[in-house]
Gaussian input, Z-matrix of N, CA and C with variables (Angstrom, degrees):
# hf/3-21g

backbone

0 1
 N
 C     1     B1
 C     2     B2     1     A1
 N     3     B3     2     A2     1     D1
 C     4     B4     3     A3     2     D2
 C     5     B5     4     A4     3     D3
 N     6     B6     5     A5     4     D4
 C     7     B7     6     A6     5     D5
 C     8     B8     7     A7     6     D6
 N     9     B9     8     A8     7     D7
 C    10    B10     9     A9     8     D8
 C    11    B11    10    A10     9     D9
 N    12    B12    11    A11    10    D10
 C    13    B13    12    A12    11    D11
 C    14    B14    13    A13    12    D12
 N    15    B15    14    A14    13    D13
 C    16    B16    15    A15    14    D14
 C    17    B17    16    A16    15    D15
 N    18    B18    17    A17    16    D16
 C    19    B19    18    A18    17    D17
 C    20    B20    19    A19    18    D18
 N    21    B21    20    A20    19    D19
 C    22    B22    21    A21    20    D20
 C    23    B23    22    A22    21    D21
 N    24    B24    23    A23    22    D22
 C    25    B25    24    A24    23    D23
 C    26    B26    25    A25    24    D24
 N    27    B27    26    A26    25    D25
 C    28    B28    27    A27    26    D26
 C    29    B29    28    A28    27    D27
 N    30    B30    29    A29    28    D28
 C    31    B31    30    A30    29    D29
 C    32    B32    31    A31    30    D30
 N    33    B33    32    A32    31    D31
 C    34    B34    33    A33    32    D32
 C    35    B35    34    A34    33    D33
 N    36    B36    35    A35    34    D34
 C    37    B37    36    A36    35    D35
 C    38    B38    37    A37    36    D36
 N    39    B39    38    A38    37    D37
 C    40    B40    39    A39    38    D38
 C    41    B41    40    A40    39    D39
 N    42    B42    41    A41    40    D40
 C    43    B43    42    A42    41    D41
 C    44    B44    43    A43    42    D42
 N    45    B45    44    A44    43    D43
 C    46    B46    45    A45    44    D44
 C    47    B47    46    A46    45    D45
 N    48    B48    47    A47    46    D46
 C    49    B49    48    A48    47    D47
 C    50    B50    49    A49    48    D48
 N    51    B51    50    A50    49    D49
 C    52    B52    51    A51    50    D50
 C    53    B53    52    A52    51    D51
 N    54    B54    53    A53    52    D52
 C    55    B55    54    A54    53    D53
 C    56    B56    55    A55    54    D54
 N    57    B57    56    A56    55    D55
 C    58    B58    57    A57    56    D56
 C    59    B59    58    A58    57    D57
 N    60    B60    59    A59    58    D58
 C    61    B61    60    A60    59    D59
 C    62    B62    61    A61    60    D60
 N    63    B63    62    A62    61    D61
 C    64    B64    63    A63    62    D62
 C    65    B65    64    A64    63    D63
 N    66    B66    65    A65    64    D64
 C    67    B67    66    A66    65    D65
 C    68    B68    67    A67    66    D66
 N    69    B69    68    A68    67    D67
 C    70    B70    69    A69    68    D68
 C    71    B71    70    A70    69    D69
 N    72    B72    71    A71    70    D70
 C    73    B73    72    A72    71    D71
 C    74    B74    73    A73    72    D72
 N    75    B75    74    A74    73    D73
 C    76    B76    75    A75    74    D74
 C    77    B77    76    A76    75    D75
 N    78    B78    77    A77    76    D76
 C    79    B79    78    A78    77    D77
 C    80    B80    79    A79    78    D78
 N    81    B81    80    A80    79    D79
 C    82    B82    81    A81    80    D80
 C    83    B83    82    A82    81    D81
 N    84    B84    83    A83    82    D82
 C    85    B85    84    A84    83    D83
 C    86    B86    85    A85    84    D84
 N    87    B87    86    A86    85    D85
 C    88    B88    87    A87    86    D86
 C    89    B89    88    A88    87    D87
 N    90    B90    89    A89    88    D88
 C    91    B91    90    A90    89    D89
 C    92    B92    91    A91    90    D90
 N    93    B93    92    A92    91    D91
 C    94    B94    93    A93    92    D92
 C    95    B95    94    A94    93    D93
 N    96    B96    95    A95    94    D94
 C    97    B97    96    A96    95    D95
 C    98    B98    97    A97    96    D96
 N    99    B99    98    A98    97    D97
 C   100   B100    99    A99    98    D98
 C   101   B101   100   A100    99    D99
 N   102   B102   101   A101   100   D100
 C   103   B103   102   A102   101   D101
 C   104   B104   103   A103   102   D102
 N   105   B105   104   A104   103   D103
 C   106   B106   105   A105   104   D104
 C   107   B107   106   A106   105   D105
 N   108   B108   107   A107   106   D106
 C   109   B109   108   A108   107   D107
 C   110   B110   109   A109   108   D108
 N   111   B111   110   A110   109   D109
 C   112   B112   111   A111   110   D110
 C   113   B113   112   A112   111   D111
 N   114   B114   113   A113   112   D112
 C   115   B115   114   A114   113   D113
 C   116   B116   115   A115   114   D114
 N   117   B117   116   A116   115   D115
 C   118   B118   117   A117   116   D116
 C   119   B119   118   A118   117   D117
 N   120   B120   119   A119   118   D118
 C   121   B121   120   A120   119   D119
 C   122   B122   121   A121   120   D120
 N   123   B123   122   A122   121   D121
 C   124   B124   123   A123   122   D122
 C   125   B125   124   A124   123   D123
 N   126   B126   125   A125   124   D124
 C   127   B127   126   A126   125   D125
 C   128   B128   127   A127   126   D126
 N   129   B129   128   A128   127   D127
 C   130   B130   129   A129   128   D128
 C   131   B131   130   A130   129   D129
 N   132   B132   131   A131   130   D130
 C   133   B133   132   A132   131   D131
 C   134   B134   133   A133   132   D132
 N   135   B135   134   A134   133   D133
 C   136   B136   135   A135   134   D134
 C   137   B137   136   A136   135   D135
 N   138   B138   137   A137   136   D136
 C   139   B139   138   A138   137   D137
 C   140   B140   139   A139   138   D138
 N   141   B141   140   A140   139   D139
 C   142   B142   141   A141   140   D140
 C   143   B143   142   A142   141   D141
 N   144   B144   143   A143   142   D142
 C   145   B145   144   A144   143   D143
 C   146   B146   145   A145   144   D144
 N   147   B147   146   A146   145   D145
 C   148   B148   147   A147   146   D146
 C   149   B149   148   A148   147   D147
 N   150   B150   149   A149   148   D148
 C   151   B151   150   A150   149   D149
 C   152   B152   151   A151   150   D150
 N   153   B153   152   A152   151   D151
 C   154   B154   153   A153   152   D152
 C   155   B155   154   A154   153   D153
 N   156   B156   155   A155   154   D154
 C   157   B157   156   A156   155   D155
 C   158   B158   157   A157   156   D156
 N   159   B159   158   A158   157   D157
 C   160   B160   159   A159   158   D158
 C   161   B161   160   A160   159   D159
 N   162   B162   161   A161   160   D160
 C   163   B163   162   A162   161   D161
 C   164   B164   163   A163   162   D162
 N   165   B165   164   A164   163   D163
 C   166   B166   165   A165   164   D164
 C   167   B167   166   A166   165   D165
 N   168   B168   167   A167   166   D166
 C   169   B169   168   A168   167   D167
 C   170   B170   169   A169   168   D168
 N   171   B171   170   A170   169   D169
 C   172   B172   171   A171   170   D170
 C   173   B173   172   A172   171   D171
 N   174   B174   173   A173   172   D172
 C   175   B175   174   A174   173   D173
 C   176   B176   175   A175   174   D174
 N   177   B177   176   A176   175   D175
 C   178   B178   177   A177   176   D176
 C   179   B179   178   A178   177   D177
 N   180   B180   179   A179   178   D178
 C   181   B181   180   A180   179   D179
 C   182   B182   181   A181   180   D180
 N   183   B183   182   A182   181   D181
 C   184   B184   183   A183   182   D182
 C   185   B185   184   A184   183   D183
 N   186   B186   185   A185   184   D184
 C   187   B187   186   A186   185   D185
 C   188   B188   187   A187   186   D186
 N   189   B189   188   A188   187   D187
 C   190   B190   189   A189   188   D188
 C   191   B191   190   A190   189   D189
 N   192   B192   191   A191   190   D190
 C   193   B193   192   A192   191   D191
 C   194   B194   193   A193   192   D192
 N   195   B195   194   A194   193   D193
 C   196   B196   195   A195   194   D194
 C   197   B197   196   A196   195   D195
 N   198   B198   197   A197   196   D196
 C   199   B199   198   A198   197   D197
 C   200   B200   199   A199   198   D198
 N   201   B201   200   A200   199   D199
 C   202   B202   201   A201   200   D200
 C   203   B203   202   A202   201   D201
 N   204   B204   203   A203   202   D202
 C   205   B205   204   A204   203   D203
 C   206   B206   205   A205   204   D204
 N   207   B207   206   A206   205   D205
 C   208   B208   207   A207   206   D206
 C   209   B209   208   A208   207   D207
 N   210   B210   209   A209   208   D208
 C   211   B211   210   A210   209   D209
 C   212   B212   211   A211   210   D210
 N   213   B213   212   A212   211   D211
 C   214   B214   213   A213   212   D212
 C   215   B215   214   A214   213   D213
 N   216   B216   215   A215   214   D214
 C   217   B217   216   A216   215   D215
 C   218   B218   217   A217   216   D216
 N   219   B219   218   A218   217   D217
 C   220   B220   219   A219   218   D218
 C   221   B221   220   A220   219   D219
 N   222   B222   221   A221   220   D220
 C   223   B223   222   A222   221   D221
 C   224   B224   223   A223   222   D222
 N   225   B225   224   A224   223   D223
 C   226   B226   225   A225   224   D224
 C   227   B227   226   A226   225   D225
 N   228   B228   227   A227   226   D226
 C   229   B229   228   A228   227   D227
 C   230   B230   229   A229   228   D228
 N   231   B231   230   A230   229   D229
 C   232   B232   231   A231   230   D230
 C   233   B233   232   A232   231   D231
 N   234   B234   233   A233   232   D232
 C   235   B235   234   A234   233   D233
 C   236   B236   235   A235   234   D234
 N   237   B237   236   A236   235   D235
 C   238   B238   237   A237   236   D236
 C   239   B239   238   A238   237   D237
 N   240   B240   239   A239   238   D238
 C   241   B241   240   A240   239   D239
 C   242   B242   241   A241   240   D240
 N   243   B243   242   A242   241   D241
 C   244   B244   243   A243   242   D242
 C   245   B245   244   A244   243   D243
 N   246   B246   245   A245   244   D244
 C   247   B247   246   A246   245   D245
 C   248   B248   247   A247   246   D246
 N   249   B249   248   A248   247   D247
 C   250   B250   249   A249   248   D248
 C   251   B251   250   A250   249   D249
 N   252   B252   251   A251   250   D250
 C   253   B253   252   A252   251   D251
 C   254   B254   253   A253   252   D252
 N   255   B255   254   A254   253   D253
 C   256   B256   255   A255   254   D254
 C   257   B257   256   A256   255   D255
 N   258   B258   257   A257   256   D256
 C   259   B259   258   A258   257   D257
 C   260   B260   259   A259   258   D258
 N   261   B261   260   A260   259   D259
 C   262   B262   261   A261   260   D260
 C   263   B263   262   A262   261   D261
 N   264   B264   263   A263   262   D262
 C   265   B265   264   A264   263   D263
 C   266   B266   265   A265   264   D264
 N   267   B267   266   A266   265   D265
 C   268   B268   267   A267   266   D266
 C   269   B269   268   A268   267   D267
 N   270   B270   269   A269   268   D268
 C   271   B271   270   A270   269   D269
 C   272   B272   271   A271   270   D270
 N   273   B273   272   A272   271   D271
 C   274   B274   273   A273   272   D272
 C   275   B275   274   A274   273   D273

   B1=1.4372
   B2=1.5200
   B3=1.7935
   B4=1.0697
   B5=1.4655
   B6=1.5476
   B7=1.5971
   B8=1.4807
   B9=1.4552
   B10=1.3754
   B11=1.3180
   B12=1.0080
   B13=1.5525
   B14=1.7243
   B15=1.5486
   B16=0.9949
   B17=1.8409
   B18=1.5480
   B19=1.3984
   B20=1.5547
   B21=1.2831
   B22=1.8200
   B23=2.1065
   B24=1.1796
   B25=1.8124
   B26=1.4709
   B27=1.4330
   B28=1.2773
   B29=1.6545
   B30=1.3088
   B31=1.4599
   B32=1.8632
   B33=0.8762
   B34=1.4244
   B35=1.5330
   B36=1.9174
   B37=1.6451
   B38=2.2109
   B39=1.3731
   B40=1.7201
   B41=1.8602
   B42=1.6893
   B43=1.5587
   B44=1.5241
   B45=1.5988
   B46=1.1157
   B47=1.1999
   B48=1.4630
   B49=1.7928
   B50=1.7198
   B51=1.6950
   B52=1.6751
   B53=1.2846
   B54=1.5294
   B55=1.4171
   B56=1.5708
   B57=1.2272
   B58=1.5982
   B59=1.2861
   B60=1.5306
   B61=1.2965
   B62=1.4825
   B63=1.3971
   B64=1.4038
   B65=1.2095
   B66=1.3483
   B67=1.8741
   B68=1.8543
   B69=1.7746
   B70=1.3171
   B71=1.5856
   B72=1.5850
   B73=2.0880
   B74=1.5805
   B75=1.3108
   B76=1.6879
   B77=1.4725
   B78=1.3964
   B79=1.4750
   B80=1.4461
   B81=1.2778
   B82=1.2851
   B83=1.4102
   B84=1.4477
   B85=1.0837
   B86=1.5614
   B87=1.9188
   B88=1.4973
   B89=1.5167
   B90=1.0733
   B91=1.7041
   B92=1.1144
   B93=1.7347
   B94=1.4795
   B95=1.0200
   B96=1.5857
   B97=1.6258
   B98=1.6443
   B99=1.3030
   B100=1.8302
   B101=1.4799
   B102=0.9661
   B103=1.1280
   B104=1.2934
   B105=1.2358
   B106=1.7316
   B107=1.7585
   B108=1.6681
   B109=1.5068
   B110=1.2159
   B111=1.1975
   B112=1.5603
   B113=1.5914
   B114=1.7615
   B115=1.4593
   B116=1.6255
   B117=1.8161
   B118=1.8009
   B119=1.6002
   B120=1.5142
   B121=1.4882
   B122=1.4038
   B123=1.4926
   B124=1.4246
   B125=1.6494
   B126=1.2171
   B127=1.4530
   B128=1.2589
   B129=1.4586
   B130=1.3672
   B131=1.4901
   B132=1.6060
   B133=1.6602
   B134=1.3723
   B135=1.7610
   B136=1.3425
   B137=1.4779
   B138=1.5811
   B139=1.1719
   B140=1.6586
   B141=1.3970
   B142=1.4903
   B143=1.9767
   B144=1.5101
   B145=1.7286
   B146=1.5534
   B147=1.1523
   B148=1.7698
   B149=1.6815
   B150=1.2600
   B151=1.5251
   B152=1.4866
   B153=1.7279
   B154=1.2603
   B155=1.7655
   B156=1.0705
   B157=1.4771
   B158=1.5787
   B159=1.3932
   B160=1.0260
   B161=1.7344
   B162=1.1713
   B163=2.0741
   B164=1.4371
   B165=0.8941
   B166=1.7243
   B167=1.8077
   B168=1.1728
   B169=1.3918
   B170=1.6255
   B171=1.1176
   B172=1.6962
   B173=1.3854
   B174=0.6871
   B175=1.2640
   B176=1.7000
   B177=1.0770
   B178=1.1163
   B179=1.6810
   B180=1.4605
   B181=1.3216
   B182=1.2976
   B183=1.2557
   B184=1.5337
   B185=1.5300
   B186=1.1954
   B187=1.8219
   B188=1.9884
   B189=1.2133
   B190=1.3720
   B191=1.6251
   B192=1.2845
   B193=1.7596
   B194=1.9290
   B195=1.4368
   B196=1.0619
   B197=2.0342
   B198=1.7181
   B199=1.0376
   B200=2.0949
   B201=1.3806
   B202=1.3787
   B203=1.1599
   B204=1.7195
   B205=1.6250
   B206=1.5545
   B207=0.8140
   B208=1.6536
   B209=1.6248
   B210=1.0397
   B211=1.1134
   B212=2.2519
   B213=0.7595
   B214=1.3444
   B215=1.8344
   B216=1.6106
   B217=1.4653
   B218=1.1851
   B219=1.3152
   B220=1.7747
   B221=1.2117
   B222=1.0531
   B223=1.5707
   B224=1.6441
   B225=1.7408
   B226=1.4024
   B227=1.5599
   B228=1.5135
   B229=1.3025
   B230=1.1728
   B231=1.2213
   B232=1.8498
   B233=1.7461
   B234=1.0717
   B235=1.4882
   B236=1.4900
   B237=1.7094
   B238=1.2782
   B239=1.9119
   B240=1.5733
   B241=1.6540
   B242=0.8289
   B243=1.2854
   B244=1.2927
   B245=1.4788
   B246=1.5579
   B247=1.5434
   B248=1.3622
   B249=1.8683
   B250=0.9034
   B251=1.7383
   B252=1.5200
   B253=1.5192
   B254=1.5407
   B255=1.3054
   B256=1.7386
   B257=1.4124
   B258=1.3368
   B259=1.6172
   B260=1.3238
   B261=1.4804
   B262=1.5123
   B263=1.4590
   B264=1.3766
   B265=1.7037
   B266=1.6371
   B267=1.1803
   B268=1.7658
   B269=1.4188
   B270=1.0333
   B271=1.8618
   B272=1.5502
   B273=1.0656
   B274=1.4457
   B275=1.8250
   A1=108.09
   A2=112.67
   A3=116.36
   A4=128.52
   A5=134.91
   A6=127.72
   A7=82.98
   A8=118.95
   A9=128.64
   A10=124.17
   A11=132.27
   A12=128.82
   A13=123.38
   A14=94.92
   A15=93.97
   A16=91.01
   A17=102.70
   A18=98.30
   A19=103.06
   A20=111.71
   A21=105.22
   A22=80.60
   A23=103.59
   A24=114.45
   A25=128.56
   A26=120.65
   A27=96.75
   A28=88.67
   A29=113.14
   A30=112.76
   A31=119.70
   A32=114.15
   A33=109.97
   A34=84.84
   A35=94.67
   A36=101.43
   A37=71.48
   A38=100.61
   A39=106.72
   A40=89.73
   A41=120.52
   A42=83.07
   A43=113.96
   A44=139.49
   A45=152.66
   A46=117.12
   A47=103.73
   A48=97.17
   A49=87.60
   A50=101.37
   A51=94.11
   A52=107.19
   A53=99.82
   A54=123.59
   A55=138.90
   A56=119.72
   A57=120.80
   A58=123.54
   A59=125.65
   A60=128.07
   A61=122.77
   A62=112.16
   A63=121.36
   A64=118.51
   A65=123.44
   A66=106.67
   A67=86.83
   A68=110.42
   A69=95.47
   A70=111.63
   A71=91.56
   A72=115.19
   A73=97.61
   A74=115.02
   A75=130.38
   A76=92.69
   A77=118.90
   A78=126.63
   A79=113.86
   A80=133.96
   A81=126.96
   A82=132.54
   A83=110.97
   A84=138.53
   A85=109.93
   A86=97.84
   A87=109.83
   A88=119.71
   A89=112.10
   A90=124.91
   A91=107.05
   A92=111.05
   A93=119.03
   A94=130.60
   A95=111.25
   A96=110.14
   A97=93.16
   A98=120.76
   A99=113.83
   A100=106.55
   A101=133.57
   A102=151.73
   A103=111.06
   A104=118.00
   A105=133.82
   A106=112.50
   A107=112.61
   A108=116.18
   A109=121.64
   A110=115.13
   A111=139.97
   A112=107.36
   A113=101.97
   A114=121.83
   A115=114.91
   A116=91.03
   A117=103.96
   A118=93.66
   A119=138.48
   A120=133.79
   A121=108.21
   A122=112.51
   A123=110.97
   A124=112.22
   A125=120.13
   A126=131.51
   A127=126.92
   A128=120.39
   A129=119.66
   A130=113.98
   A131=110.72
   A132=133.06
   A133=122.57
   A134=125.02
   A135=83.71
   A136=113.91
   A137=129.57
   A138=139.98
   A139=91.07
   A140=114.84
   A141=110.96
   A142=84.38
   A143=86.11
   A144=95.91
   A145=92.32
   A146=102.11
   A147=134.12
   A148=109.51
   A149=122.61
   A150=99.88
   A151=91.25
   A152=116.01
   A153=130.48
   A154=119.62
   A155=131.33
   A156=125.08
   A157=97.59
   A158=127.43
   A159=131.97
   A160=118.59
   A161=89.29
   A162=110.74
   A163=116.07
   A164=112.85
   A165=108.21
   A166=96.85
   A167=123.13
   A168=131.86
   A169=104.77
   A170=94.34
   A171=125.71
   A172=109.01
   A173=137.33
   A174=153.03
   A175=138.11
   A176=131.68
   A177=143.18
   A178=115.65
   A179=116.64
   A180=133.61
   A181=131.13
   A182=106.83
   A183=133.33
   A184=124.92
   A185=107.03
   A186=98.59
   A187=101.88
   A188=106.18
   A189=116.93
   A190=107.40
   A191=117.76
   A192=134.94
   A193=100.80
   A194=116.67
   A195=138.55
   A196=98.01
   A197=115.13
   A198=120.45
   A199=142.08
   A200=73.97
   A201=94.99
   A202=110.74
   A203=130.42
   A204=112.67
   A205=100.31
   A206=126.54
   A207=134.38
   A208=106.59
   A209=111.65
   A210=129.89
   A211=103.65
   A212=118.43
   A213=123.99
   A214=106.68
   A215=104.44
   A216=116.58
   A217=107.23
   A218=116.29
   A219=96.36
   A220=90.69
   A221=131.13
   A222=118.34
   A223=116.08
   A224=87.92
   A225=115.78
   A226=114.21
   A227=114.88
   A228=127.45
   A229=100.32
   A230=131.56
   A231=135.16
   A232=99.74
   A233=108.33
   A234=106.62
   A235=154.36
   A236=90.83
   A237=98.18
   A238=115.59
   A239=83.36
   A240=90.94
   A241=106.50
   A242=135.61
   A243=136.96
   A244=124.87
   A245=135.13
   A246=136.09
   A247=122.28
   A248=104.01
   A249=109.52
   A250=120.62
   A251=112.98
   A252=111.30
   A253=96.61
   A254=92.45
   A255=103.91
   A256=129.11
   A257=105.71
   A258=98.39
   A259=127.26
   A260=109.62
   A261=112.17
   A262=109.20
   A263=94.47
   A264=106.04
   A265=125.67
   A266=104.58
   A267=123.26
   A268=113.89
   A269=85.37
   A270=108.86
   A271=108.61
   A272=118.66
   A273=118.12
   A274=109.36
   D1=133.31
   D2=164.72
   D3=-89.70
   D4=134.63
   D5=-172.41
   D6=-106.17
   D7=133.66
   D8=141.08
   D9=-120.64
   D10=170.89
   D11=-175.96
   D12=-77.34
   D13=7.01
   D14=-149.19
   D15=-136.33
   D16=-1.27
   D17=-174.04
   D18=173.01
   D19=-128.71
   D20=-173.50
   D21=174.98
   D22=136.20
   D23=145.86
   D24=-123.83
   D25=138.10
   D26=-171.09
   D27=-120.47
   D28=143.40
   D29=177.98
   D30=-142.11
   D31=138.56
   D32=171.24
   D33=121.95
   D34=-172.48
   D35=-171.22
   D36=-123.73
   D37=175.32
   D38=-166.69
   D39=-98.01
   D40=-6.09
   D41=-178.96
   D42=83.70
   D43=-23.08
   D44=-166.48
   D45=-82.05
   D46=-7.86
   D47=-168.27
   D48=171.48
   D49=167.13
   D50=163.85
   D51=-77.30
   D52=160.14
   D53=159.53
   D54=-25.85
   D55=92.62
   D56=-142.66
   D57=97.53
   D58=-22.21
   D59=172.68
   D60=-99.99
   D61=-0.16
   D62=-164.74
   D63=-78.03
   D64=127.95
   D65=-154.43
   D66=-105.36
   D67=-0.14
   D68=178.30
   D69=-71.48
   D70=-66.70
   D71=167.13
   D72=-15.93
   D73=-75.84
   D74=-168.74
   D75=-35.52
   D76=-85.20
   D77=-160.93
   D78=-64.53
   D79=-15.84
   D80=129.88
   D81=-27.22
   D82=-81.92
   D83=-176.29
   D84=-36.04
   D85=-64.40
   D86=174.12
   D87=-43.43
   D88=-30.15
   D89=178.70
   D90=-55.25
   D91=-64.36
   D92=172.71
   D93=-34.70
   D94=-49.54
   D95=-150.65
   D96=-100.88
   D97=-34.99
   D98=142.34
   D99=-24.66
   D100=-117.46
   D101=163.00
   D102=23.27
   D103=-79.56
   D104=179.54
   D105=-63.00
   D106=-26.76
   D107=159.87
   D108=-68.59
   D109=-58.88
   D110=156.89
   D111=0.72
   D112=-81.01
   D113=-172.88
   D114=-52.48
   D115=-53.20
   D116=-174.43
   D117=-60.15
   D118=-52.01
   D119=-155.28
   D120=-72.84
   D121=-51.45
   D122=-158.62
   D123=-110.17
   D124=20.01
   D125=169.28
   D126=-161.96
   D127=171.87
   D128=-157.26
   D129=-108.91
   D130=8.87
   D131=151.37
   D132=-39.57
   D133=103.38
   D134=166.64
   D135=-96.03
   D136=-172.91
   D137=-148.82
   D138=-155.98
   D139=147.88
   D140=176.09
   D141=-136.22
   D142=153.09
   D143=-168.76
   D144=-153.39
   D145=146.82
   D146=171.17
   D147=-108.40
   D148=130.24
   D149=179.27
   D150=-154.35
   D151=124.00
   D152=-171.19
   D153=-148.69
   D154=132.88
   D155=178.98
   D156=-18.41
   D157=122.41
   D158=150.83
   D159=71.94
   D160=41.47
   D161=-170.15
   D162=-162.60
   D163=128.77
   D164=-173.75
   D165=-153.42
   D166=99.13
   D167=168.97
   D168=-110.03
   D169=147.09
   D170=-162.16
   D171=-138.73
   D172=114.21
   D173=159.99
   D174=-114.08
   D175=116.02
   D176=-151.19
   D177=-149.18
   D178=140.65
   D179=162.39
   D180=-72.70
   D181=-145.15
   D182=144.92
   D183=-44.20
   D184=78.66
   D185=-157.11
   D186=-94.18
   D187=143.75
   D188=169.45
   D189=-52.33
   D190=166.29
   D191=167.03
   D192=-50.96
   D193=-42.54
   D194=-139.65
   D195=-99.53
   D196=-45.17
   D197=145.00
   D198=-47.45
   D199=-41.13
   D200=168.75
   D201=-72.71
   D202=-59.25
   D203=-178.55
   D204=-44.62
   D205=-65.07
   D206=-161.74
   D207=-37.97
   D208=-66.81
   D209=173.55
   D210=-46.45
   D211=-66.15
   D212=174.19
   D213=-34.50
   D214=-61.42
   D215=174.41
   D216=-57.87
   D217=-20.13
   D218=179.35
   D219=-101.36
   D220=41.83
   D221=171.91
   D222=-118.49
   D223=-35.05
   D224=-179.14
   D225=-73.27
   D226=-17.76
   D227=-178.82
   D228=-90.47
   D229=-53.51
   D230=-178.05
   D231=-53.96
   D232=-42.07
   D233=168.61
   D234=-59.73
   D235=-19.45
   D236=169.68
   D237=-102.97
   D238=-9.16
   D239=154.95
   D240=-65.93
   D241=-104.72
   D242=-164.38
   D243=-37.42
   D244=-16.02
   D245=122.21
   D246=-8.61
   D247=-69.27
   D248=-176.33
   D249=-73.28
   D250=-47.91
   D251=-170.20
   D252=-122.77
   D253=73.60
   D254=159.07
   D255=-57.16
   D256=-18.08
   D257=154.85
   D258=-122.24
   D259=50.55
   D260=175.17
   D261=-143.41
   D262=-2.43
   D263=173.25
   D264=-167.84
   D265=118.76
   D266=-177.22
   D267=-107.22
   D268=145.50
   D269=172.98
   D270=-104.13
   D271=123.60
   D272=-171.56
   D273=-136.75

């Protein structure tokens, strides 16, 4: 996973399992698409997103107080992944 200031990408498969079975990929992913609902449902942020087998770009502005928690929680969730399967997924 990439952090930019301006957004986050997540790319690759985690290696954790096959393809479709990966509870890393999954709980990634789930973060994302949390994340990108999150913004569009519960605020008036917009967010532009790419979303493809094994690609997840995010992109983001000027985010509200309210964007930002969200954004934080999805940070805090990618984190305890990567706690857990430190070698199937990095934050870089």
């Amino acid at each position: 996973m990439n952090v930019r200031d301006d957004g986050v990408t997540i790319s690759g498969h985690a290696g954790y399992a096959a393809f479709g079975y990966d509870i890393v990929c999954a709980g990634a992913t789930a973060l994302a698409q949390t994340l990108i609902k999150s913004v569009e449902d519960l605020t008036e942020d917009e967010i532009k997103y790419d979303i493809s087998p094994g690609w997840v770009d995010i992109k983001y502005g000027n985010l509200s107080e309210k964007s930002k928690t969200l954004v934080d929680s999805f940070f805090i969730g990618i984190q305890l992944i990567v706690n857990e399967f430190p070698e199937n997924i990095r934050i870089v």
